[in-house]
TIVOTOR-443435 format. One line per 8 residues: their letters; for each residue x, y, z of N, C-alpha, C, CB. Coordinates in Angstrom, 2 decimals. Last residue first. Glycine has a CB too. Layout:
A) X Y Z X Y Z X Y Z X Y Z; ...
END
This chain:
XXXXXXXX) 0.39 -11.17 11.28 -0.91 -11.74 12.28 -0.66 -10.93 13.35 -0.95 -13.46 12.80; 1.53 -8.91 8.24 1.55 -9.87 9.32 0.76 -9.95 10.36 2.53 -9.86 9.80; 1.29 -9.14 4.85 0.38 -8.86 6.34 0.97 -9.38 7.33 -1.06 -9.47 6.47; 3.88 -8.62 3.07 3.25 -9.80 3.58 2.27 -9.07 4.79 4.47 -11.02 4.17; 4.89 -7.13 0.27 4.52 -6.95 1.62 3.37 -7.79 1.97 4.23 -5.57 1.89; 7.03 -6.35 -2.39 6.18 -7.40 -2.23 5.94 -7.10 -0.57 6.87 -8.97 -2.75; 7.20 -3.78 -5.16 7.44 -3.98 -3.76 6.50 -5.33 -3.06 7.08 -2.50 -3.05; 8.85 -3.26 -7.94 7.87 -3.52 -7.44 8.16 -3.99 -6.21 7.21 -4.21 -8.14
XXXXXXXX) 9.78 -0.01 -9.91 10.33 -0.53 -8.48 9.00 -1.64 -8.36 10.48 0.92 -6.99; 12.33 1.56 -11.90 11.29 0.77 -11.59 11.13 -0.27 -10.40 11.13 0.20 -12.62; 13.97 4.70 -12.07 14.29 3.28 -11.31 12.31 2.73 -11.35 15.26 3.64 -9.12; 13.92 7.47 -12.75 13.27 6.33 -13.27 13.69 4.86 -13.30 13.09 6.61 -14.38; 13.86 9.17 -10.42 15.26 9.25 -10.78 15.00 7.93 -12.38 16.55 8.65 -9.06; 10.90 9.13 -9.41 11.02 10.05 -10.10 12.78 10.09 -10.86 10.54 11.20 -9.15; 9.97 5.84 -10.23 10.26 6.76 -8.98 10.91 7.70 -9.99 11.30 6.12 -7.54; 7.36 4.15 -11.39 8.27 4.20 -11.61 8.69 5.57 -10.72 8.36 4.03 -12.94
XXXXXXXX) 5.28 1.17 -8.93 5.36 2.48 -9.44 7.26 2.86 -10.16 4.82 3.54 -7.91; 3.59 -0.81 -7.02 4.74 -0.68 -8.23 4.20 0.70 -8.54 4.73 -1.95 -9.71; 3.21 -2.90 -4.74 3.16 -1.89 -4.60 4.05 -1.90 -5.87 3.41 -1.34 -3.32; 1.04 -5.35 -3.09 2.06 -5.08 -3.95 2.02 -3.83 -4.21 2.08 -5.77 -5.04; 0.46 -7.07 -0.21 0.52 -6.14 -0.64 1.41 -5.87 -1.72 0.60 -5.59 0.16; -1.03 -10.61 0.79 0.49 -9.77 -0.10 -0.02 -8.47 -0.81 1.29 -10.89 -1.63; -2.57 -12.18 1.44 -2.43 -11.52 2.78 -0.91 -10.68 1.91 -2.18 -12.87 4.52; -4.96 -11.98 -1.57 -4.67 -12.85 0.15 -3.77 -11.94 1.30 -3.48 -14.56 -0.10
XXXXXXXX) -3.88 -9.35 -2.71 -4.02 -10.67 -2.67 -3.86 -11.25 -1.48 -3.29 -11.22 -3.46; -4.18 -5.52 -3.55 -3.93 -6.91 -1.86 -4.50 -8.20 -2.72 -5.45 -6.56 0.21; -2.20 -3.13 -5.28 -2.97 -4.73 -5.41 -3.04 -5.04 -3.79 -1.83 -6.20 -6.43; -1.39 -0.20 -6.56 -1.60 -1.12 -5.51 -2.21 -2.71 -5.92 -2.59 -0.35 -4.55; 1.08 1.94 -7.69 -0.31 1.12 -8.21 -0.10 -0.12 -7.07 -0.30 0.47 -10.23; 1.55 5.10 -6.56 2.02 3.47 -6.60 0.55 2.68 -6.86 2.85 2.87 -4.86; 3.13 8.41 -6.58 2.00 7.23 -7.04 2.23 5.89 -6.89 1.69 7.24 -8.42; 4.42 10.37 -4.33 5.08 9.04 -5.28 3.65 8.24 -5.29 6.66 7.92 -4.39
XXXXXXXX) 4.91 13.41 -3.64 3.92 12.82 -3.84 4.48 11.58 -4.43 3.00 13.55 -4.54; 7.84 14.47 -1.95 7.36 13.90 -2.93 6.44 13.61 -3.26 7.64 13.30 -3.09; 8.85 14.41 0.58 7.93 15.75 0.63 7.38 15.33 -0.73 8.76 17.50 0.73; 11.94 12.96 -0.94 11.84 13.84 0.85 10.37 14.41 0.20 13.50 15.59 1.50; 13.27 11.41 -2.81 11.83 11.55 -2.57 11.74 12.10 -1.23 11.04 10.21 -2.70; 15.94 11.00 -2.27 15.33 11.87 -3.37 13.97 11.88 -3.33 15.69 11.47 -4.71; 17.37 10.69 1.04 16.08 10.58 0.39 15.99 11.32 -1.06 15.03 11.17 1.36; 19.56 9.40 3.52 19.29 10.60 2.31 18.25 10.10 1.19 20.85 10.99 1.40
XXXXXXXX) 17.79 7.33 6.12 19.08 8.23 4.82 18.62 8.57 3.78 20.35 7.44 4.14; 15.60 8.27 7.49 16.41 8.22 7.97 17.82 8.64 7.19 16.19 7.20 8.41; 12.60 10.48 6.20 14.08 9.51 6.25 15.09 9.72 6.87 14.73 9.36 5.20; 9.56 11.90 5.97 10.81 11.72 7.18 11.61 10.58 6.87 10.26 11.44 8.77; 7.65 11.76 4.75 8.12 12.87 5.47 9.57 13.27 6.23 7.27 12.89 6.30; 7.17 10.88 0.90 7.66 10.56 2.70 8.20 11.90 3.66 9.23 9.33 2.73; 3.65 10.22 0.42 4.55 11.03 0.50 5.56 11.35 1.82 3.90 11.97 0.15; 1.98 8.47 -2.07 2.99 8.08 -0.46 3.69 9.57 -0.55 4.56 6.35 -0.53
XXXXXXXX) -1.32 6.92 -3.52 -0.09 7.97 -3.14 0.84 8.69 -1.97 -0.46 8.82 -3.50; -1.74 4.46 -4.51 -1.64 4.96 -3.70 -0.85 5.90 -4.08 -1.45 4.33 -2.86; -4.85 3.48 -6.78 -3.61 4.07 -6.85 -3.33 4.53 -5.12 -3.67 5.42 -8.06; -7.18 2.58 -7.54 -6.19 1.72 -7.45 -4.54 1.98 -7.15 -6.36 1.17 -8.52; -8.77 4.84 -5.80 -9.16 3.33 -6.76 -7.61 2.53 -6.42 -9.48 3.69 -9.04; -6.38 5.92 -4.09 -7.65 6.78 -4.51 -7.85 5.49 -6.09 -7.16 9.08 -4.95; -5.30 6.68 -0.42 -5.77 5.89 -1.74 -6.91 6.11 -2.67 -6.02 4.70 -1.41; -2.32 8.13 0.65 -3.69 8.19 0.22 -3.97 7.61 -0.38 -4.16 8.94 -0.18
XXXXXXXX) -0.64 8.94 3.32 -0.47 7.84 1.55 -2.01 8.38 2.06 0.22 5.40 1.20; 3.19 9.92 4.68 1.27 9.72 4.77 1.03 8.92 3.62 0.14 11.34 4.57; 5.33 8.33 6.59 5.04 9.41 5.94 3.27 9.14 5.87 5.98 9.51 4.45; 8.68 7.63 6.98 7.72 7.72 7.58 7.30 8.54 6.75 7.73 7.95 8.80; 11.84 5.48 7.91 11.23 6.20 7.00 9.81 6.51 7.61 11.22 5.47 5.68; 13.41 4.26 9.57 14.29 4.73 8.67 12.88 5.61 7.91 15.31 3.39 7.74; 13.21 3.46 13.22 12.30 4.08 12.04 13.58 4.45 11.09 11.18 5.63 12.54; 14.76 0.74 14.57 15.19 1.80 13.44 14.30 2.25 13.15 15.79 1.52 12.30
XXXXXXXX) 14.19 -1.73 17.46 13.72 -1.32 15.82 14.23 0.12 15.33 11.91 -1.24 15.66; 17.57 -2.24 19.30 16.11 -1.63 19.41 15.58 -1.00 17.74 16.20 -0.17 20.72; 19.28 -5.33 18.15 18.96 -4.10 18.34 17.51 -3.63 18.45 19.53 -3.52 17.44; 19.51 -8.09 17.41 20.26 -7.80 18.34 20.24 -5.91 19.01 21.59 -8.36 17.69; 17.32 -8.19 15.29 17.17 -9.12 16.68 18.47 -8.62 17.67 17.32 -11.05 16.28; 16.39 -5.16 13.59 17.35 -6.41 14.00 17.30 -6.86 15.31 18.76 -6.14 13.80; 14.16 -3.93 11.62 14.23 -4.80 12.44 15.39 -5.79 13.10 13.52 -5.29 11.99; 13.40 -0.80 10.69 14.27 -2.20 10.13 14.21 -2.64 11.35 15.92 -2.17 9.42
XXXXXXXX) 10.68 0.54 9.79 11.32 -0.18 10.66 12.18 -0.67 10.27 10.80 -0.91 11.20; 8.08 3.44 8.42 8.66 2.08 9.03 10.08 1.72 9.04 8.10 1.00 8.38; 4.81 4.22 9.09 5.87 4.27 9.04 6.81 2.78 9.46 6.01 5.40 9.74; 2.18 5.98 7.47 2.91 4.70 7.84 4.00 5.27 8.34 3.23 3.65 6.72; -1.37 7.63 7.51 0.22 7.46 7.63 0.84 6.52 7.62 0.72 7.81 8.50; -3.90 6.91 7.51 -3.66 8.01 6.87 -1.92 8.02 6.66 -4.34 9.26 7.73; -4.67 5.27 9.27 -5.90 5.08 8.39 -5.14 6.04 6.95 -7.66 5.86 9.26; -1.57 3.35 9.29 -3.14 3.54 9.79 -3.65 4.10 9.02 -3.51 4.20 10.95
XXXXXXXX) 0.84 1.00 9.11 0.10 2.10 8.15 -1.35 2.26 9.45 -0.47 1.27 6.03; 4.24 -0.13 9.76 2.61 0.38 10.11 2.11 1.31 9.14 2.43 1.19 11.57; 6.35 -2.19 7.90 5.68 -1.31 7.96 4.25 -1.40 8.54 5.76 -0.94 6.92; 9.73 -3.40 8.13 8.29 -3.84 8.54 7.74 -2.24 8.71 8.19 -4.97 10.15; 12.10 -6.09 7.67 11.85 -4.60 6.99 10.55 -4.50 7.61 11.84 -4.41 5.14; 14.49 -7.60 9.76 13.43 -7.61 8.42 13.13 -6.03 8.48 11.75 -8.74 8.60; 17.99 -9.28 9.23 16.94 -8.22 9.85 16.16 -8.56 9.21 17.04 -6.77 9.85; 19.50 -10.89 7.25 19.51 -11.02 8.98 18.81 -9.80 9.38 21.16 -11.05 9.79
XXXXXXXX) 17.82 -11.75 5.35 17.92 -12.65 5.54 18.05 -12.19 7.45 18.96 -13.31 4.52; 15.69 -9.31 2.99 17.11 -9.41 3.81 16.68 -10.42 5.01 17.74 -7.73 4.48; 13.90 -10.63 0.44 14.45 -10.11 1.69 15.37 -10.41 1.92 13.97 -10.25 2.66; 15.60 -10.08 -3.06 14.87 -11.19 -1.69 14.63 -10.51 -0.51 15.90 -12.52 -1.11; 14.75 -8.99 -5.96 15.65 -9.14 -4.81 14.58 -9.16 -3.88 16.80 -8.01 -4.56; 15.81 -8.88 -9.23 14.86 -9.56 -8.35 15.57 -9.64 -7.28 14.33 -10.86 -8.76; 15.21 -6.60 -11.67 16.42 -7.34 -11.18 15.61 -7.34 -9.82 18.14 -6.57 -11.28; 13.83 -4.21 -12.90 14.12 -5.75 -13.49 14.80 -6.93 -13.00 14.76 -5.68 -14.50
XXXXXXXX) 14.48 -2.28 -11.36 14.48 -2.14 -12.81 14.69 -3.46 -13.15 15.51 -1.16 -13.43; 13.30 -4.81 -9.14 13.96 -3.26 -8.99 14.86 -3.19 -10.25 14.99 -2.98 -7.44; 11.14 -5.99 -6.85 11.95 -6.38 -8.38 12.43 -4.66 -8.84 10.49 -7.32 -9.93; 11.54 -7.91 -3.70 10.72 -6.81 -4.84 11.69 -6.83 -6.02 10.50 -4.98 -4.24; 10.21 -9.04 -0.14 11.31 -8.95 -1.60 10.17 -7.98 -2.55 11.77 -11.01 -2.59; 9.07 -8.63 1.79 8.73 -10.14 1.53 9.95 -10.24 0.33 6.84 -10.51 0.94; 8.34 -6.90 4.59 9.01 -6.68 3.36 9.05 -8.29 2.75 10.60 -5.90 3.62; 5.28 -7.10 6.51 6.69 -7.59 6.79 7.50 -7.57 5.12 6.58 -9.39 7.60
XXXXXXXX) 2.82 -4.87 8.17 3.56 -5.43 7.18 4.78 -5.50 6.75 3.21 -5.20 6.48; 0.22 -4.10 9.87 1.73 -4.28 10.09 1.91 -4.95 8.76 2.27 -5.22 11.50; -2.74 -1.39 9.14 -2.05 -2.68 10.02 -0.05 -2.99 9.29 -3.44 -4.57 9.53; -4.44 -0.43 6.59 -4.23 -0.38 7.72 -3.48 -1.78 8.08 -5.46 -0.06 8.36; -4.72 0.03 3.78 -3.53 -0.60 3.73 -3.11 -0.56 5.57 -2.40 0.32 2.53; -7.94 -0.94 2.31 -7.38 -0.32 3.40 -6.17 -0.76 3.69 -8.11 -0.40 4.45; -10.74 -0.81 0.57 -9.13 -1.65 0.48 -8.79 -0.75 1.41 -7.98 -1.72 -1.09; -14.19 -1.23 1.57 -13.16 -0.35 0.86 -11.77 -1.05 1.33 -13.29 1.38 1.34
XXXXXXXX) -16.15 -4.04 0.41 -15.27 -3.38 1.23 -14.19 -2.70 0.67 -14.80 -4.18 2.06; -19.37 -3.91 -0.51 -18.13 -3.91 -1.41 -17.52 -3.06 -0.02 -18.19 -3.06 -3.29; -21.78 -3.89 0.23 -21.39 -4.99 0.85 -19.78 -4.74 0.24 -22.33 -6.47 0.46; -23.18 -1.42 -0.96 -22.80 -1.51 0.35 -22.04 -2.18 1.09 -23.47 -1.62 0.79; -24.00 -2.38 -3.18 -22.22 -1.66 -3.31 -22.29 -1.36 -1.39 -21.99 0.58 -4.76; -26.47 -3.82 -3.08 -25.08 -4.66 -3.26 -23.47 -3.83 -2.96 -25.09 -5.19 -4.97; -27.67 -1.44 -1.91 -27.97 -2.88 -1.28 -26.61 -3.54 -1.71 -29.48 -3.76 -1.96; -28.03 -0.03 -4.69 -27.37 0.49 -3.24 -27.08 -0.59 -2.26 -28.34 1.50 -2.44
XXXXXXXX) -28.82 -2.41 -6.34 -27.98 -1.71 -6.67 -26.88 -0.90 -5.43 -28.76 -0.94 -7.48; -31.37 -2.50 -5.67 -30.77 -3.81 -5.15 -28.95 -3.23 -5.34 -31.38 -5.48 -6.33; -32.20 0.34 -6.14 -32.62 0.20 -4.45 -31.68 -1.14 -4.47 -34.69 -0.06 -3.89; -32.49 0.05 -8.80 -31.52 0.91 -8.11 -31.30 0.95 -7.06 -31.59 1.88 -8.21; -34.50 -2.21 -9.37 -32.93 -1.95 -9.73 -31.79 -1.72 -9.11 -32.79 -1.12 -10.31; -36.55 -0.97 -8.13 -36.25 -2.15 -7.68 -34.85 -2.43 -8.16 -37.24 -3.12 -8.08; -36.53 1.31 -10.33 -36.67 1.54 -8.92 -36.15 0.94 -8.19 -37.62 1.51 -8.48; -37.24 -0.17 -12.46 -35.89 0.74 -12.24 -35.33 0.95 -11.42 -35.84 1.71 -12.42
XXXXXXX) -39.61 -1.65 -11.72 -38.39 -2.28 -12.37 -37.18 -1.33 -12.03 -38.58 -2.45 -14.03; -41.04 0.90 -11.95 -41.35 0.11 -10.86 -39.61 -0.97 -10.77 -43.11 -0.88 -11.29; -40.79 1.45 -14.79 -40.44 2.81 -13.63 -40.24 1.64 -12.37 -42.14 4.34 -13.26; -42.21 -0.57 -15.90 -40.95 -0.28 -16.04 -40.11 0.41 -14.90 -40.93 0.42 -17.09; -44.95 -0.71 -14.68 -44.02 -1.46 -14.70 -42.80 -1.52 -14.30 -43.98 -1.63 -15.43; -45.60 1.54 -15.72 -45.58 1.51 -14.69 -44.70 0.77 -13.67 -46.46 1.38 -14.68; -46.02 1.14 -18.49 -45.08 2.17 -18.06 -44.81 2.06 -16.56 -45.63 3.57 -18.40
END
């Protein structure tokens, strides 16, 4: 019996030891729009600006980017992550928004340095979103 208990112990102690080393997903830092698939229909980045989002620990916001102009915030807001799900709620658009104050779920992924983001939006447009890390 002693054994066993002893065994459990040693278990649960390698147990705390391993989930310690498991890094929490964090959508902190810059990210450049890469393209996305929108009710089924595949679209590229935009060729003469880019699209680019900050996130910190709690908010994002973000940018259009044109080389002949000062960056655009068009959008901004908070997100939360909770396992695999984010949830975005935007505070602030530039143009007219059906999601103004919204909670919008989005099932997340990070691969290597590509954020994906899919969720169906409340008008039921399906949306997947491709976002590159940038250095």
């Amino acid at each position: 019996m002693m054994k066993k208990s002893g065994m459990l112990v040693l278990l649960f102690v390698l147990a705390i030891i391993a989930s310690s080393f498991i890094a929490k997903q964090s959508l902190k830092g810059a990210w450049e729009y890469a393209g996305g698939i929108y009710n089924g229909k595949k679209e590229g980045a935009p060729t003469d600006y880019k699209l680019q989002r900050k996130y910190d620990k709690e908010h994002f916001e973000s940018y259009s980017i044109d080389s002949a102009a000062a960056p655009e915030k068009y959008e901004a807001g908070n997100y939360v992550l909770h396992g695999d799900t984010c949830i975005e709620t935007q505070t602030f658009s530039g143009p007219p928004s059906k999601v103004l104050n919204i909670p919008v779920p989005y099932l997340y992924t990070i691969r290597n340095d590509t954020l994906t983001l899919r969720t169906t939006l409340p008008d039921g447009m399906v949306v997947e979103e491709y976002w590159k890390r940038m250095k």
